[in-house]
C-alpha positions as CSV (number, residue, x, y, z in Angstrom):
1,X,75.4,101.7,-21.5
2,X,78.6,100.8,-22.9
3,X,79.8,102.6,-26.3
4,X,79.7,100.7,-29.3
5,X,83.1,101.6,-31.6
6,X,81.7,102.8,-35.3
7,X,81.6,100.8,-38.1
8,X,84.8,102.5,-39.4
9,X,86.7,101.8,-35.7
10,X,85.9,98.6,-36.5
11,X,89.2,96.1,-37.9
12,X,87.6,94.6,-41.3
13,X,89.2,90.7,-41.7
14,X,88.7,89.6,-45.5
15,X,86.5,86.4,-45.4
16,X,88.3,82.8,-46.3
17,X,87.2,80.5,-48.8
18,X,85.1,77.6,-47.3
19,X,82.8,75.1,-48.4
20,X,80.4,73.4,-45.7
21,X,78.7,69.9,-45.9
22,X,75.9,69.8,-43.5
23,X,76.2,66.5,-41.2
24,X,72.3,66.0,-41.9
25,X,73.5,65.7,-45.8
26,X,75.6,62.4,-45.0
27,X,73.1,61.0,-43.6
28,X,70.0,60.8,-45.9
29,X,68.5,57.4,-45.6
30,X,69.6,55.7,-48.8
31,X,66.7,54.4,-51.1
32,X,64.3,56.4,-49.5
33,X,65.2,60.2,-50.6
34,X,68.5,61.9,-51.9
35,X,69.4,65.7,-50.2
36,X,70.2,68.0,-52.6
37,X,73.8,69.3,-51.7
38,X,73.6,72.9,-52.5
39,X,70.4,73.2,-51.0
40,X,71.1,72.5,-47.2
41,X,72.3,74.2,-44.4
42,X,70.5,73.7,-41.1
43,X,66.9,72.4,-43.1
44,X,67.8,70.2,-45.9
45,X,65.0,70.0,-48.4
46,X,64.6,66.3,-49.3
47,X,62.5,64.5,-51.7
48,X,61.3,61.3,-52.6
49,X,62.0,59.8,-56.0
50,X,58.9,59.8,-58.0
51,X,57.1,62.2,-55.9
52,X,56.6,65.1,-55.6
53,X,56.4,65.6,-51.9
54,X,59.0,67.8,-50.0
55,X,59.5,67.9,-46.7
56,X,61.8,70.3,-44.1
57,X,64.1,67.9,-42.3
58,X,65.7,69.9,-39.4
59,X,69.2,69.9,-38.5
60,X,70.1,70.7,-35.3
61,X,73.7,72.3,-36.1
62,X,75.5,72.5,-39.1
63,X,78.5,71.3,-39.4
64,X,81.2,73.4,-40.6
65,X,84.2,71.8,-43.1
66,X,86.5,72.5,-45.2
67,X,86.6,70.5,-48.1
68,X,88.7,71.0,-51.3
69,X,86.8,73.4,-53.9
70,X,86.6,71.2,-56.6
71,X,84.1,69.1,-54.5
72,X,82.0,71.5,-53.7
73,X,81.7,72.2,-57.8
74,X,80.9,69.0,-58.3
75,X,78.3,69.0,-55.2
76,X,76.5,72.1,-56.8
77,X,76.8,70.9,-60.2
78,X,74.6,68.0,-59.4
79,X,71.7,70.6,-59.1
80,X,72.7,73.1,-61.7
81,X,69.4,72.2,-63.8
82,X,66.9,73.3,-61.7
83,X,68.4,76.4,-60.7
84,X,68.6,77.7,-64.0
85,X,65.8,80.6,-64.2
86,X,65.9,80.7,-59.9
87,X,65.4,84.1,-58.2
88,X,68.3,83.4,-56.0
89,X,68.7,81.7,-52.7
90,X,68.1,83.2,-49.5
91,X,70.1,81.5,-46.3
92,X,68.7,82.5,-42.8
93,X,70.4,81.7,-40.0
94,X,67.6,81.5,-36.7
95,X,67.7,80.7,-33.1
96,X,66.0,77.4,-32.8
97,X,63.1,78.9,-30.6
98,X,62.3,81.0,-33.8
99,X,61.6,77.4,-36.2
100,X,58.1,77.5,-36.7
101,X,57.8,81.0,-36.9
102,X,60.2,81.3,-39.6
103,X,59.3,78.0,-41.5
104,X,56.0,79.7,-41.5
105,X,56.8,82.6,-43.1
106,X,59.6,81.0,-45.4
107,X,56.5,79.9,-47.1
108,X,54.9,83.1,-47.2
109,X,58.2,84.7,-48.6
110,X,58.6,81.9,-51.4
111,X,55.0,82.6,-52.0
112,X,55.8,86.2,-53.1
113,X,59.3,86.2,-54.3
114,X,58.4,83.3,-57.5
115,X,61.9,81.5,-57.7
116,X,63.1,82.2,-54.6
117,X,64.4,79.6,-52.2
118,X,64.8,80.6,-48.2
119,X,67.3,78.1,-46.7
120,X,67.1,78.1,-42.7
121,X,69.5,77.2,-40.2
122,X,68.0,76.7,-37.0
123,X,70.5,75.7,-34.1
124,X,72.0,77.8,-30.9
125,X,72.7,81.4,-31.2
126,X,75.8,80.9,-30.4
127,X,76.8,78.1,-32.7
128,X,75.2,80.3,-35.5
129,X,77.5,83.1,-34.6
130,X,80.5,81.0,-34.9
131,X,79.7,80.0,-38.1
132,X,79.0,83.4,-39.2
133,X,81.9,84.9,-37.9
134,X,84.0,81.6,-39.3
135,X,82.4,82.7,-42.9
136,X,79.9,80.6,-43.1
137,X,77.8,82.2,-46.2
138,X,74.3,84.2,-44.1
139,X,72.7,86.8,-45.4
140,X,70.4,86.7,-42.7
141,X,70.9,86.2,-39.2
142,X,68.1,86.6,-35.9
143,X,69.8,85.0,-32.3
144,X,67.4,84.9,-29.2
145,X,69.7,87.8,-27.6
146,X,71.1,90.8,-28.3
147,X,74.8,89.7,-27.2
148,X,74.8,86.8,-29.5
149,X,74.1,89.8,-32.4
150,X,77.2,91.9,-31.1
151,X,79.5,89.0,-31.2
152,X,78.2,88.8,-35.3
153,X,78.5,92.7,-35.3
154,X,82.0,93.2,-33.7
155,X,82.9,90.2,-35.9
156,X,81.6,89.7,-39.7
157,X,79.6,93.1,-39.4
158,X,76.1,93.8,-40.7
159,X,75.7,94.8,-44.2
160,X,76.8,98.4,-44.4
161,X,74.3,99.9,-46.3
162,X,71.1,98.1,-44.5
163,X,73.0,99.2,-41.2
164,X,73.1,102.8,-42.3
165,X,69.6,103.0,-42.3
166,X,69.1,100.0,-39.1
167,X,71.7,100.5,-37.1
168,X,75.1,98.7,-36.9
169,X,73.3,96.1,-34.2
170,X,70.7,95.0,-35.7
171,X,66.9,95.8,-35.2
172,X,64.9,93.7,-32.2
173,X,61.6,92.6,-33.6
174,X,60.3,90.0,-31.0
175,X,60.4,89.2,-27.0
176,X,60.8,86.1,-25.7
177,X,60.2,84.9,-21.9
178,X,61.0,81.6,-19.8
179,X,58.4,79.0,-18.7
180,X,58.8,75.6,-16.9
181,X,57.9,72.8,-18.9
182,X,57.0,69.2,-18.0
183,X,55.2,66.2,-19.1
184,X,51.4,65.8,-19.2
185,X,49.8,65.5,-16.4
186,X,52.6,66.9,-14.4
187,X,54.1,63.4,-12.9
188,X,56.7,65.0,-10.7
189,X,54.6,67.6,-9.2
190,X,56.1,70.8,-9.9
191,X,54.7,73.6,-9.4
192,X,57.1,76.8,-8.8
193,X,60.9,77.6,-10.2
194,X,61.9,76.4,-6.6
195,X,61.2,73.1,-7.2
196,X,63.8,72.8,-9.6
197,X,66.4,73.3,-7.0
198,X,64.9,69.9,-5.7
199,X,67.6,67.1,-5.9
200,X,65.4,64.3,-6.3
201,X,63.6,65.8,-9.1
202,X,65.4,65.7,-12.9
203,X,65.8,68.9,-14.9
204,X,67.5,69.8,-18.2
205,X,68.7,73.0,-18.9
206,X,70.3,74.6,-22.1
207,X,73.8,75.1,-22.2
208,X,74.9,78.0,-20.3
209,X,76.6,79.9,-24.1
210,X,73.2,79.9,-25.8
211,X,70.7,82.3,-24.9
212,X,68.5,80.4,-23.2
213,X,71.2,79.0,-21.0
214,X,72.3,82.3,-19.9
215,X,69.1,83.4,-19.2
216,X,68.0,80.5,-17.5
217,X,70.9,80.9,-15.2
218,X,69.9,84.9,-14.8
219,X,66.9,84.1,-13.5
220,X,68.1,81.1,-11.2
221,X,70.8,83.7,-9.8
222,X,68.0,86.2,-9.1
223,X,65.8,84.1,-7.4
224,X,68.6,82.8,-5.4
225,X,68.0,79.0,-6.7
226,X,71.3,77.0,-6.8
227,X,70.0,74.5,-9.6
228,X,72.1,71.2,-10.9
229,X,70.6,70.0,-13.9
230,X,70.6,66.7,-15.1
231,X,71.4,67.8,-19.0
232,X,72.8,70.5,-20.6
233,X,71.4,70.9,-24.1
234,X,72.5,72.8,-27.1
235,X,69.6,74.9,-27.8
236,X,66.0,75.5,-26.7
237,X,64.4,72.8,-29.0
238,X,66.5,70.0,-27.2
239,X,65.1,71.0,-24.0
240,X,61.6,70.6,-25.2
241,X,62.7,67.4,-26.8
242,X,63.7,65.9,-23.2
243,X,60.8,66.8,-22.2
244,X,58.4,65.6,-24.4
245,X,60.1,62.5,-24.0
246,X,59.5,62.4,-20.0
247,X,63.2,61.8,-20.1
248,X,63.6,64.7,-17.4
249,X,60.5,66.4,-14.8
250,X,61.4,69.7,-16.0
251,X,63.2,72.0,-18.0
252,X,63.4,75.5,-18.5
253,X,62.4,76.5,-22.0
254,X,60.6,79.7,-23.7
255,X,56.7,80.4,-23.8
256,X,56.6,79.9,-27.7
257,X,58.1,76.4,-27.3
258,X,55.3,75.5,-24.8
259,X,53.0,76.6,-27.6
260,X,54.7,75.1,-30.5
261,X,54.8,71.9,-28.7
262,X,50.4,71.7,-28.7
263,X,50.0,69.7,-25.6
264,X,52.7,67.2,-25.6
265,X,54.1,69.6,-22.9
266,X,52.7,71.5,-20.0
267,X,54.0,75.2,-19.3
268,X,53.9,76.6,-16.0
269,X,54.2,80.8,-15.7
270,X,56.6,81.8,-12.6
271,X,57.3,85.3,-11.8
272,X,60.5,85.3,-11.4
273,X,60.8,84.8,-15.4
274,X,59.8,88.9,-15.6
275,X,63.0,89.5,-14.5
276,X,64.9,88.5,-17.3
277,X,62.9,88.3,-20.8
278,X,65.0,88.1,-24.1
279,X,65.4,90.3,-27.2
280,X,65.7,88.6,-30.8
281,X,67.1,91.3,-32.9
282,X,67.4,90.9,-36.8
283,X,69.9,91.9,-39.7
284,X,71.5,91.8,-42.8
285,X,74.8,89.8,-42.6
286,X,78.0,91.7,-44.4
287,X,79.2,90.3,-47.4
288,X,75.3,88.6,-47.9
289,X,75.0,87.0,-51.0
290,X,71.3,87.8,-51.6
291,X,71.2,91.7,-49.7
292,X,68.2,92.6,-51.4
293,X,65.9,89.4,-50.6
294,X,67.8,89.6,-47.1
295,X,66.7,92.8,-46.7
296,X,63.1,92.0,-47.8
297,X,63.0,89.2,-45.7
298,X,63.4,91.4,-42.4
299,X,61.1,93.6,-43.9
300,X,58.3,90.9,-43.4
301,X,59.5,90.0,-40.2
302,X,58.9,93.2,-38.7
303,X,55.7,93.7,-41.6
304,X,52.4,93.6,-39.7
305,X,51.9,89.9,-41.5
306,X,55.3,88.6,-39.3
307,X,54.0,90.4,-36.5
308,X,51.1,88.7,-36.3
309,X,52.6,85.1,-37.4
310,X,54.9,86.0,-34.0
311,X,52.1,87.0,-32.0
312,X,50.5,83.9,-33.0
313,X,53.3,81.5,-31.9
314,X,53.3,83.6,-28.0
315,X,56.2,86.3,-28.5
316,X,56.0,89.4,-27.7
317,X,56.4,92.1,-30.6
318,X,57.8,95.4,-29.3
């Protein structure tokens, strides 16, 4: 096991102004609904004049620009009024396998914190730790590996007094393992990971930097599969996507997505997927501008409610 330096070994880099306009935020369909600027990161909140419906409108990465300051004031001025009286605003930043579990209890937490907000950012680990460590403003952050979560806590660093009593690495509250999905019915016949390795047969993997990538390519190395995929995506979700859309025979996704996507996909359980399950750890980013409700939110992660809401979508809770 390789030693981790302490949090005082560690060099400490003062965090840069920056403002950041999600891409999802230029492109609200006009006439239909308006995005509210200081309310988006990776899931904008939108809503429809005269109504008072609200839906989550995912983002699959947020784009990350600086702009000059005096647009961002005017940005967030536009939705001064119905802040006033908030209980604060709490941005998560989740591996994109975690989205319905998190959207889930996003509601739950909203439910029990009166005034809160939870703003999630679904996308790639990795992305998400580029942003962090670029300063993108996180007070939470939960990648679909461990390694993604040193790269935050080598970088930006954990809150320091949630790490004191955590750990400077964050906490691991789920488990997470591979399964081959394909369309309905099967069309392309496959059966085992083998068939992957079958040239005449389409596959889309994730992107070897993301978590599921990399562990996709673990297990492939194991087995001793050489596999060329059609696609490389940029996070878990995409994969499903391809999928779902018989754009592909198979792809390599996790057990929750198979589950999330009720019956629009088909999972098949290979054994070579044992070999190499993933960790999602948790924790409070340093610098977080909400530490408290960060620190409550992990709390019901890891709360016997999350662990059944987790347990409910297929992952494993250590």
């Amino acid at each position: 096991m390789r030693e981790r330096p302490s949090r005082s070994q560690r060099p400490r880099r003062s965090r840069p102004f920056r403002t950041y306009l999600p891409r999802a935020l230029r492109r609200a369909a006009p006439g239909r609904s308006r995005a509210r600027p200081c309310r988006a990161f990776g899931v904008l909140r939108m809503t429809d004049p005269g109504s008072s419906h609200v839906r989550r409108v995912r983002a699959s990465r947020l784009a990350v620009l600086l702009v000059s300051g005096s647009l961002a004031l005017t940005a967030c001025a536009q939705d001064t009024g119905s802040e006033e009286g908030s209980g604060g605003r709490l941005t998560v930043f989740a591996a994109a396998s975690l989205t319905d579990v998190f959207t889930d209890l996003a509601e739950r937490f909203e439910a029990e914190h009166p005034g809160v907000e939870v703003v999630l950012n679904f996308a790639g680990s990795s992305d998400l730790a580029l942003q962090i460590n670029s300063g993108a403003p996180a007070d939470v952050f939960a990648p679909a590996d461990t390694a993604t979560m040193d790269r935050v806590a080598e970088g930006e660093g954990l809150d320091a007094d949630w790490a004191a009593e955590h750990g400077d690495w964050g906490v691991v509250f789920a488990t997470n393992t591979l399964r081959i999905a394909v369309p309905p019915d099967n069309p392309a016949g496959v059966g085992a990971l083998s068939d992957l390795a079958d040239e005449d047969r389409t596959v889309a993997l994730c992107a070897q930097q993301v978590p599921c990538g990399a562990v996709a390519t673990e297990v492939l190395d194991a087995a001793g599969l050489e596999v060329v995929p059609d696609t490389y995506e940029e996070d878990v979700r995409a994969v499903l996507t391809k999928v779902e859309l018989g754009e592909v025979d198979a792809g390599l996704v996790y057990a929750t997505d198979v589950m999330s996507a009720e019956g629009r996909v088909e999972g098949i359980a290979f054994p070579e997927a044992a070999e190499a399950a993933n960790d999602y750890p948790i924790g409070v980013v340093s610098g977080a501008p909400e530490s408290d409700l960060a620190a409550a939110w992990v709390e019901l992660v890891r709360s016997p409610e999350g662990t059944e809401v987790l347990t409910d979508a297929g992952f494993t809770v250590p």
